[in-house]
C-alpha positions as CSV (number, residue, x, y, z in Angstrom):
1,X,117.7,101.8,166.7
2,X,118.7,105.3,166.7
3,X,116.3,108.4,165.6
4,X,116.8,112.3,165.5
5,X,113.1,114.3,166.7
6,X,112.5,117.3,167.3
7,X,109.7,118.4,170.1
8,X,109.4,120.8,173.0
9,X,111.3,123.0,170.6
10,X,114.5,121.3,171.5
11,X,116.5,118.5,169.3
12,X,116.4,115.0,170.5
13,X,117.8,111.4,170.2
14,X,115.8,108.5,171.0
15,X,117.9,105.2,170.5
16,X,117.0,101.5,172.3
17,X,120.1,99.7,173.9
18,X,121.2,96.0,173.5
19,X,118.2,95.3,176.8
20,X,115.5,96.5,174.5
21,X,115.2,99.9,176.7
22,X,114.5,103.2,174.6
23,X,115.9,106.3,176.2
24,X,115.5,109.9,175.1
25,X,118.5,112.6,175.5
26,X,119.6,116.0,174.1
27,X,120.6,115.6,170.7
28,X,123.7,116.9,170.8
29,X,127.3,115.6,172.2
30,X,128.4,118.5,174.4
31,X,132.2,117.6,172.9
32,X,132.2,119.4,169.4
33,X,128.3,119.4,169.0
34,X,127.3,116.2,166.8
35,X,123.9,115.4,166.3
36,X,123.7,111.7,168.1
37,X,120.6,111.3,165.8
38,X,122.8,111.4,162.5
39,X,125.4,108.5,162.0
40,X,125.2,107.4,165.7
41,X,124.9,104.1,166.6
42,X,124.1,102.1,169.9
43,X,127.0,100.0,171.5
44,X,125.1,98.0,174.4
45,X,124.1,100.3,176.9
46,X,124.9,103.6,175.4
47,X,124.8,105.5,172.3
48,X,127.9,106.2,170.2
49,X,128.9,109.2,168.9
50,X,129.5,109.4,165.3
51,X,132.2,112.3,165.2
52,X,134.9,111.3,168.2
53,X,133.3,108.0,169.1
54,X,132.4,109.1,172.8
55,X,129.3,106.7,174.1
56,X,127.0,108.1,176.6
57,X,124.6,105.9,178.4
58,X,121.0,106.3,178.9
59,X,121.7,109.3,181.8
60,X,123.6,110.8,179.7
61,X,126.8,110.5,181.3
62,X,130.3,110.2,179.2
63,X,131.2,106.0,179.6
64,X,133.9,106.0,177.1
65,X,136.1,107.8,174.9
66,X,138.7,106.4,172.1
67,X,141.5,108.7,173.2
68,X,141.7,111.0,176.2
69,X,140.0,110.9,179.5
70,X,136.2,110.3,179.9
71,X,134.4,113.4,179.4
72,X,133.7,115.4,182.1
73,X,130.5,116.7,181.3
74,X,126.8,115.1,180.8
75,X,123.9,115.3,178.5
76,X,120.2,116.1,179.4
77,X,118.2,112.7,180.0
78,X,114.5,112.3,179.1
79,X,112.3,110.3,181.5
80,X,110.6,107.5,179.4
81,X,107.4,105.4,179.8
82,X,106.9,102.6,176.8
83,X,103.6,101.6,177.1
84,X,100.6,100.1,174.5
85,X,102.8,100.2,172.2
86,X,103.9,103.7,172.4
87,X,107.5,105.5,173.6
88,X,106.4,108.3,176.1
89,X,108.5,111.3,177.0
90,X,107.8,113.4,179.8
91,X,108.2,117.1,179.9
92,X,108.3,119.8,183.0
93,X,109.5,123.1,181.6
94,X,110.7,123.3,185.4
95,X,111.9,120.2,185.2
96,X,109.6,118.1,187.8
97,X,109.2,114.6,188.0
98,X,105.8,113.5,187.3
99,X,103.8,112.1,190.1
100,X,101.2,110.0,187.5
101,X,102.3,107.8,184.6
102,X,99.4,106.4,182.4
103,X,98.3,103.0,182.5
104,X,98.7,99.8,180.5
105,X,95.2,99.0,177.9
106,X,94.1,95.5,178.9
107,X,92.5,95.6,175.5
108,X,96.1,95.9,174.0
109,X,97.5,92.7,174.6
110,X,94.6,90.5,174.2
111,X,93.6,88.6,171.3
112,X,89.8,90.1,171.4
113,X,91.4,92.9,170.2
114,X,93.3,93.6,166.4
115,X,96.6,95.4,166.9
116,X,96.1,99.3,166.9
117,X,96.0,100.6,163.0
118,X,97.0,104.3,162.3
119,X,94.3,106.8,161.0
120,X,96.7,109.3,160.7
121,X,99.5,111.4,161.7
122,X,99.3,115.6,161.2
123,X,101.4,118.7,161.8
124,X,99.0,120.9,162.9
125,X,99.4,125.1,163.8
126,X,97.2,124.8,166.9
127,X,97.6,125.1,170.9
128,X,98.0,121.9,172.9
129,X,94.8,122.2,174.4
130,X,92.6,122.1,171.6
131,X,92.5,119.0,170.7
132,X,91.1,117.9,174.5
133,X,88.7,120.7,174.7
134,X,86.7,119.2,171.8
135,X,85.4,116.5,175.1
136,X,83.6,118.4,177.3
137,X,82.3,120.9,174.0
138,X,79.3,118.8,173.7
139,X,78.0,121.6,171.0
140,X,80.5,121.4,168.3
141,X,79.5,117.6,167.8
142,X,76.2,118.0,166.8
143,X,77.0,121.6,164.6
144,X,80.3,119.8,163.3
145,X,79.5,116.2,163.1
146,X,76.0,115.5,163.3
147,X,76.0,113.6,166.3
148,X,73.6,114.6,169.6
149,X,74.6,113.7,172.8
150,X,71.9,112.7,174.5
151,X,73.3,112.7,177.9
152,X,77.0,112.5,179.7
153,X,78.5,112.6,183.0
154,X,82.4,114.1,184.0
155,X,84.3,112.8,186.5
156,X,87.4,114.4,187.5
157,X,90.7,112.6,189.5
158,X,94.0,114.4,189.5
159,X,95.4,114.1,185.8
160,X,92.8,112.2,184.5
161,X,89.5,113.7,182.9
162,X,86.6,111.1,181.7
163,X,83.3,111.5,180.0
164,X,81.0,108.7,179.1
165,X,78.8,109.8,176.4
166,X,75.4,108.3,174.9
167,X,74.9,109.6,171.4
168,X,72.6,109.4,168.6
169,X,72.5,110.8,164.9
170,X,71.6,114.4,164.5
171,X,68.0,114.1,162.8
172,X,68.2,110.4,162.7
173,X,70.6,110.5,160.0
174,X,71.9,107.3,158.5
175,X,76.0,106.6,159.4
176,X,77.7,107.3,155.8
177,X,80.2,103.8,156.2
178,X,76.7,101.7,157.2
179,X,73.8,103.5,155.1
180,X,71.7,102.7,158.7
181,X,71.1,104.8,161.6
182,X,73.6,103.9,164.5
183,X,73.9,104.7,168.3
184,X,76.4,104.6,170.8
185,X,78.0,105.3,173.8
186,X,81.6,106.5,174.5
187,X,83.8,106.2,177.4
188,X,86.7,109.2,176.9
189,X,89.4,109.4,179.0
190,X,92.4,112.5,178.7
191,X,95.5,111.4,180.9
192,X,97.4,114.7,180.6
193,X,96.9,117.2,178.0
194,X,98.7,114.4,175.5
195,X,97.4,111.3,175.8
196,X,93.5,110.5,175.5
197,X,91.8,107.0,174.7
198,X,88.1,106.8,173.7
199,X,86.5,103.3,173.9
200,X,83.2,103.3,171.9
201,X,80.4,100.8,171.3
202,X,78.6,101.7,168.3
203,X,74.9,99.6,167.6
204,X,71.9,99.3,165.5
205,X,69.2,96.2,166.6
206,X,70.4,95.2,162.6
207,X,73.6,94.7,163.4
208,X,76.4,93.0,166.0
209,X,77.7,95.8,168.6
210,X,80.8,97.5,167.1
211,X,83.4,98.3,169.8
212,X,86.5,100.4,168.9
213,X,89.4,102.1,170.8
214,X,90.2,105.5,169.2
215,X,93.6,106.5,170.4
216,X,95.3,110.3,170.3
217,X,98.6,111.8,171.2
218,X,99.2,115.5,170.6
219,X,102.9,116.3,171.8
220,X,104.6,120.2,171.3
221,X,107.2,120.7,168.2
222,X,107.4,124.0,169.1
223,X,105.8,126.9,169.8
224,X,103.5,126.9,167.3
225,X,103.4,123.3,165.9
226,X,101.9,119.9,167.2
227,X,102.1,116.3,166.5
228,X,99.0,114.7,166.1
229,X,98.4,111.1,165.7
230,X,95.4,108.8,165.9
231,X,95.1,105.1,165.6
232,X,92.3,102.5,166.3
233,X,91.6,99.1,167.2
234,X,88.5,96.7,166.9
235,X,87.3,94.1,168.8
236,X,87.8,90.8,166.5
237,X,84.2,89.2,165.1
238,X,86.0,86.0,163.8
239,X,89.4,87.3,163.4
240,X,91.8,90.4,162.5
241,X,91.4,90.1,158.8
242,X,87.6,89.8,158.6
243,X,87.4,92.5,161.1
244,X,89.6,94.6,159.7
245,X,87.6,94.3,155.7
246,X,84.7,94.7,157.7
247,X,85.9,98.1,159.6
248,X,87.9,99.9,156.7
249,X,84.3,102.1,156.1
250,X,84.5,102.8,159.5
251,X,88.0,104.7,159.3
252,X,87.3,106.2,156.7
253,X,84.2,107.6,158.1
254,X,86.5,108.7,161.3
255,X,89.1,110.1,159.3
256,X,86.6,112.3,157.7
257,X,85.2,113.8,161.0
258,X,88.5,114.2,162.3
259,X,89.6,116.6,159.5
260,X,86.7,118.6,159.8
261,X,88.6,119.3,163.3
262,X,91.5,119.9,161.6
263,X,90.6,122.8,159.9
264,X,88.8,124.6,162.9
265,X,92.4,123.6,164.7
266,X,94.9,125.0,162.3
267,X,93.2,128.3,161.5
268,X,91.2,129.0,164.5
269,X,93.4,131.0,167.8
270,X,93.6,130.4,171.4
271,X,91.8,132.8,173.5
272,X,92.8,132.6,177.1
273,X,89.9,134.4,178.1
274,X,87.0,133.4,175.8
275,X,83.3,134.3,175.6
276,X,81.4,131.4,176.5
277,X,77.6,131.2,176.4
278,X,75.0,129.3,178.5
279,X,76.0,125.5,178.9
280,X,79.8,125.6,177.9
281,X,80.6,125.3,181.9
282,X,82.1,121.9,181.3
283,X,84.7,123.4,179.2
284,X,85.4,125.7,181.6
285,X,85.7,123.4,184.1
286,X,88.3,121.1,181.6
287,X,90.4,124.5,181.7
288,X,90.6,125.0,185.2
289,X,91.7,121.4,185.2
290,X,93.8,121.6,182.7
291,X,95.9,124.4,184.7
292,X,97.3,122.1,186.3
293,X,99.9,121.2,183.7
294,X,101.5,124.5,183.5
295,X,104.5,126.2,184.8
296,X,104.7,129.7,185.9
297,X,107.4,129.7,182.9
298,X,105.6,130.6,179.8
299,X,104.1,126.9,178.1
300,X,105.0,126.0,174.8
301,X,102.5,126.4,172.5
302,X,101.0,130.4,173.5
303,X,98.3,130.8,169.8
304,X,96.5,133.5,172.0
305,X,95.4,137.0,171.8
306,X,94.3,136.9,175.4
């Protein structure tokens, strides 16, 4: 398996040896400047270049060449954590090595659980940071999405941030995918700015509990873009296909709230230095934790006027 990306506004490779590793590195062979993502192709533990043939292994060093000494130069590795189903790339723009790598989902590999469905996937013009934000902004749900919080609690270690939530219906308003009025409480948990897990139990005396895991990565394409994606699983009632028929009103009921946020994201701006009124101190305390994923080199991703 070999794919071009593009994020962190640089071009990128990622490719999965014969072992079943994936690796991440530069896109581009520092011989005559082939794309490795275009016509190259993985020879056990390295990836071969299309052009010359040269194979560079998942550190990016030169292993092999088809007619002249190995080459005496090396490509920029990505560190790489493959978990839940996902291939993680970690980025420093001082190039640190991370301290923290986030954890496995027990839900993920049981059979309680259905396999994680995509909602969607976007290319959104918005800073990094907004999608998190939206956490500890207990306002916007209720003037966006109808939904009270009736009462939450923050706690705070290192580079994780997690709310738990209990919420009701704004005005006691019936759940559009249900036609009845449905309550809930949310556990929401941000590991970095780019990788946040909300588990949810959703119930009505009328009805079985509901229990979802709504999953989000936001990663940098450049300096103005992101990558969004969201995907969910479901506890199993009897099994995945019942639960899944069952469920389908439920995405689409998500899908619809999150593209409300959407459209605040893409055309809203970043102020650095916002007006906030009374009760928004929780979002000022997410910044202040947030800081501490930033470099004194400017971050990617700088939608600000302030």
């Amino acid at each position: 398996m070999v794919k071009p990306l593009h994020y962190f506004g640089k071009d990128l490779v990622l490719f999965r040896t014969e072992d079943g590793k994936a690796h991440v590195l530069d896109a581009y062979c520092p011989h005559l400047g082939a794309h490795l993502g275009y016509g190259g192709q993985v020879k056990g533990h390295t990836i071969r270049c299309p052009f010359h043939g040269l194979c560079f292994d998942s550190h990016g060093y030169c292993t092999h060449t088809t007619y002249a000494q190995k080459l005496n130069s090396n490509i920029r590795f990505w560190l790489v954590h493959e978990t839940n189903g996902l291939i993680l790339v970690y980025y420093d723009a001082q190039g640190k090595l991370p301290h923290w790598e986030i954890p496995t989902l027990p839900e993920y590999n049981s059979k309680e659980w259905t396999q994680f469905q995509p909602v969607g996937r976007w290319k959104i013009r918005a800073h990094v940071q907004d999608m998190g934000e939206n956490i500890p902004d207990i306002y916007h749900a209720s003037a966006l999405h109808s939904t009270l919080i009736l009462d939450h609690t923050v706690f705070v270690e290192g580079p994780f941030w997690r709310e738990l939530f209990n919420v009701k219906p704004v005005n006691n308003q019936k759940a559009p995918f249900l036609n009845i009025e449905v309550v809930g409480n949310y556990e929401v948990t941000s590991y970095g700015l780019g990788y946040t897990v909300s588990k949810q139990r959703l119930h009505h005396k009328a009805m079985l509990e509901l229990r979802l895991i709504l999953r989000y990565t936001v990663t940098p394409i450049d300096t103005e873009y992101v990558d969004l994606r969201f995907d969910i699983s479901v506890k199993k009632f009897i099994n995945s296909a019942i639960t899944l028929a069952f469920t389908k009103p439920v995405f689409k009921a998500l899908k619809t709230e999150l593209e409300k946020d959407l459209i605040i994201w893409e055309n809203k701006i970043y102020y650095s230095r916002p007006l906030f009124l009374e009760g928004e101190e929780e979002i000022i305390e997410y910044r202040n934790w947030a800081n501490q994923f930033y470099s004194e080199i400017p971050a990617l991703n700088t939608k600000t006027l302030a």
